[in-house]
N, C-alpha and C positions, 0 to 999 in steps of 0.2 A: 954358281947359283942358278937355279931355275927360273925363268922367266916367268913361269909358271904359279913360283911362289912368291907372293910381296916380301915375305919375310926373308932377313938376309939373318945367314946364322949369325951372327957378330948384334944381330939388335933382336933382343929379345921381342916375344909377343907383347901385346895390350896387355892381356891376364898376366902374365910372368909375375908371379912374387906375388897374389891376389892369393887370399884363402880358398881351400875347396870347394867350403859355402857359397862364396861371394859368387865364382866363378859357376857353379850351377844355377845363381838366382835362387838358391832355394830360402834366402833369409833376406828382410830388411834393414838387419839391425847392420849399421856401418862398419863394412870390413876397414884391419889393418890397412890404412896407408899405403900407396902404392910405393913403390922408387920413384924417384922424382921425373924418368924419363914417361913415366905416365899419369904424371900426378892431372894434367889436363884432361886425359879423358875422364882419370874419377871424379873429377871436380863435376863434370856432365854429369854422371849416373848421379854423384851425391845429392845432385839438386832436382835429379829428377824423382829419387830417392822421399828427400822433405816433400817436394810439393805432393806427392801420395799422401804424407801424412798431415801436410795440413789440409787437403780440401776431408780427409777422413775426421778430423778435428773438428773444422767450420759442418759438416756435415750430423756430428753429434749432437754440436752445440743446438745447432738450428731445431733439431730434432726434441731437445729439452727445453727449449725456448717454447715450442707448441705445444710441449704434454704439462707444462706451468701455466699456460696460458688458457688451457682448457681448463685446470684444476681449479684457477684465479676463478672463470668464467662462472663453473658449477658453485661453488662455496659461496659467491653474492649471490647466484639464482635461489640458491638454497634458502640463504637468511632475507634474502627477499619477500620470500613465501612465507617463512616464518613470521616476517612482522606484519606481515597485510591478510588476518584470517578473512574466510567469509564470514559476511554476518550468520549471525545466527537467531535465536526466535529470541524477540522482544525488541530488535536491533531494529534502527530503520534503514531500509536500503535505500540509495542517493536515489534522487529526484521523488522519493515516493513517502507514503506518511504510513506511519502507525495502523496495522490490519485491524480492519472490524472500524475502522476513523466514521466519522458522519458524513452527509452529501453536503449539498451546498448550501440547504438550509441550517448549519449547523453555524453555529456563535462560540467563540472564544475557543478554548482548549477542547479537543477533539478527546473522543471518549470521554467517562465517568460521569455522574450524577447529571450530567448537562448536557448527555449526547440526546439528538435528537431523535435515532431511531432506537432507544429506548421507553420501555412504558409510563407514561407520564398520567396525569390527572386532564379527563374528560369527557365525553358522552354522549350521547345520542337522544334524540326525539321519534316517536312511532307508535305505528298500534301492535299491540301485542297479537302475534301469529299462531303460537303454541307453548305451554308452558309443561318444565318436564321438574322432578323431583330437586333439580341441583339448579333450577333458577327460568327462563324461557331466551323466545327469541323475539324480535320487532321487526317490521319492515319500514322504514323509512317512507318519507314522501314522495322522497325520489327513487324509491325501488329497492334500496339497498338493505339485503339484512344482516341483523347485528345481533350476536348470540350475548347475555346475558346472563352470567352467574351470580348469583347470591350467595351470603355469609350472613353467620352468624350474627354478626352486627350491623349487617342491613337494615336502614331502616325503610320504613313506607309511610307516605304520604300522601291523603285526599283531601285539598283545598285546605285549611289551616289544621287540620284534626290527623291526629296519627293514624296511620292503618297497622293490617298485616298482611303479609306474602297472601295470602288465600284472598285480597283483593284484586288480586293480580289475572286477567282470564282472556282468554284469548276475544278477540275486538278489543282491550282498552287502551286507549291513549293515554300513552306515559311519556317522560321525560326522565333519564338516568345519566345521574352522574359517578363518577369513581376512576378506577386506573383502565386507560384503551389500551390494548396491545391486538393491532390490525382491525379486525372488524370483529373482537370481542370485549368487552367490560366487567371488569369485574365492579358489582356495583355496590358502594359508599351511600345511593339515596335515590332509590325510583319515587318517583313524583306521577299521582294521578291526577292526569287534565281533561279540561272537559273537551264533551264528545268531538268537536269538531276541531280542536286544536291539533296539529300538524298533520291536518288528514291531507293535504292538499299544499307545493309549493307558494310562498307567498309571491302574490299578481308584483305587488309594490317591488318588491325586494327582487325579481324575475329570478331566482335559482334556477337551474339550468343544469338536469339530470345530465348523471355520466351514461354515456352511448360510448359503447367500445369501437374503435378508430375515430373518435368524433375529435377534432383539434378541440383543446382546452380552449374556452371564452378567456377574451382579454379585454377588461371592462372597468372601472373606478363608480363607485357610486359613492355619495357619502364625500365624506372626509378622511382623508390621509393622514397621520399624524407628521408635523415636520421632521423632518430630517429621515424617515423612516425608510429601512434598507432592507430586504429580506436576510431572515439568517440572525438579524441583532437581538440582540434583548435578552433574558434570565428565564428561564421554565419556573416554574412556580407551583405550588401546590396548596394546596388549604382553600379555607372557606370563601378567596379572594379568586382562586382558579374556578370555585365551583361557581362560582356568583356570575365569573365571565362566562362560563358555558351554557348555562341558562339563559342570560340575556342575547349571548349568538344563537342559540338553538331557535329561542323565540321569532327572531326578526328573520333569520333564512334556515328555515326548517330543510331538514333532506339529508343534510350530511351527517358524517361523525368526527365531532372533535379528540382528535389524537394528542392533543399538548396545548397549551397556554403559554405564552410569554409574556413578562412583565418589559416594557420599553423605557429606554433612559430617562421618558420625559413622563411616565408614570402612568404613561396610559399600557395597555395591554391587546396585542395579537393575538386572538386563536385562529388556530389551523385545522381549517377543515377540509374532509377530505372524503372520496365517496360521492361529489357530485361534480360536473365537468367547470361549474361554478356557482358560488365562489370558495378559493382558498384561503382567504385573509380578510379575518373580521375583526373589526376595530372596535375596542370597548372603552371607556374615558375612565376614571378616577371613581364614577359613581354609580360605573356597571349600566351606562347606557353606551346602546351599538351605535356608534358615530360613522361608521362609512365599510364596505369592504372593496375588496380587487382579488 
């Protein structure tokens, strides 16, 4: 024997009796059994054999564990979405109220028949400036002017005696009441007063013309009615709204009232507005002005 070669002829090789495949490596799948004089080495290869196939196993699984787990993830994002639409119009969005809602003068349910920047029943006092084919305009005491439309069913009034429109002419002091909407009226009932009525803020009552940048006056005159909060009360309309604007207009000439409210305890605010003060005129039960702020 060769010193040369391990192998003695009389003991076969490792491979001896191994199929051709096995012996090339060219296959995984478990060759024929060795003879027992080498069943220890294939026991090696065979195990080293599994362990290929099982980290190629744990390596699939792993692999299907993640593309389930993306799947799992997408399918709740999906019906996530699905159940949570954005709002949409009419809806209200969290922390916020209903679009077009009133300011802070506003009472009870926001929008409808009751919002406050809505046109409501009120009016104005002044001397007539110009008068044009569809009604004229006034300026107020305090400077403010206030365009006025007429209707069909307008009526006119000079001291207890009915008029008509054609009494109406530029210098006359009037008094108009009907629906304000900003600094115009559509008007229900001009009233002709004499010559010197609202020519001039009342001295008593100190109204206090709007001057642009000028801070609003903070002031109480009068009486307050108890309990009273700005913002409370019911808008109102009819011959009980026009009664209260007249009697405001009389005692603090210059503004123009935009609404009337009726107050829990039955007395009545109107809001005037158009003069730096006052905003809040207080009328009682038999349409005398009891205090404003």
């Amino acid at each position: 024997m060769n010193e040369a070669d391990p192998t003695s002829p009389h003991e076969p090789s490792a491979t001896a009796g191994w199929p051709l495949a096995a012996r090339a490596g060219g296959s995984d799948a478990a060759p024929t059994p060795p003879p027992p004089a080498n069943r220890t080495l294939w026991s090696r290869v065979g195990r080293s054999l599994s362990s290929r196939r099982r980290a190629r196993v744990v390596a699939a699984a792993a692999l299907l564990c993640a593309v389930t787990g993306l799947s799992v993830a997408y399918a709740t994002s999906s019906s996530t979405t699905a159940a949570s639409p954005s709002p949409t119009a009419g809806q209200t969005a969290p922390g916020g109220g209903a679009a077009g809602g009133a300011g802070p003068d506003a009472a009870g349910p926001r929008g409808g028949s009751n919002a406050r920047s809505a046109p409501a029943v009120g009016g104005s006092a002044g001397t007539v400036s110009s008068v044009s084919a569809s009604g004229f305009t006034l300026t107020t005491s305090a400077g403010t002017t206030v365009t006025v439309n007429g209707l069909a069913s307008t009526t006119y009034q000079d001291g207890a005696s009915s008029t008509s429109a054609s009494a109406i002419t530029a210098g006359t002091p009037v008094l108009v009441v009907g629906t304000t909407d900003g600094s115009s009226i559509t008007a229900t009932q001009v009233i002709v007063q004499a010559a010197d009525s609202g020519s001039s803020p009342s001295s008593a009552a100190g109204v206090v013309p709007f001057q642009r940048g000028a801070q609003s006056t903070s002031k109480q005159d009068g009486q307050i009615p108890s309990g009273y909060s700005q913002g409370s009360g019911t808008i109102v309309s009819g011959t009980a709204a026009y009664k209260a604007t007249e009697a405001a207009l009389a005692a603090y000439p210059g503004g123009v009232v935009n609404r009337v409210v009726q107050l829990s305890s039955g007395e009545y605010e109107v809001h005037n507005v158009g003069v730096n003060w006052p905003h809040h005129i207080f009328v009682n039960q038999d349409f005398t002005v009891i205090g404003a702020n």
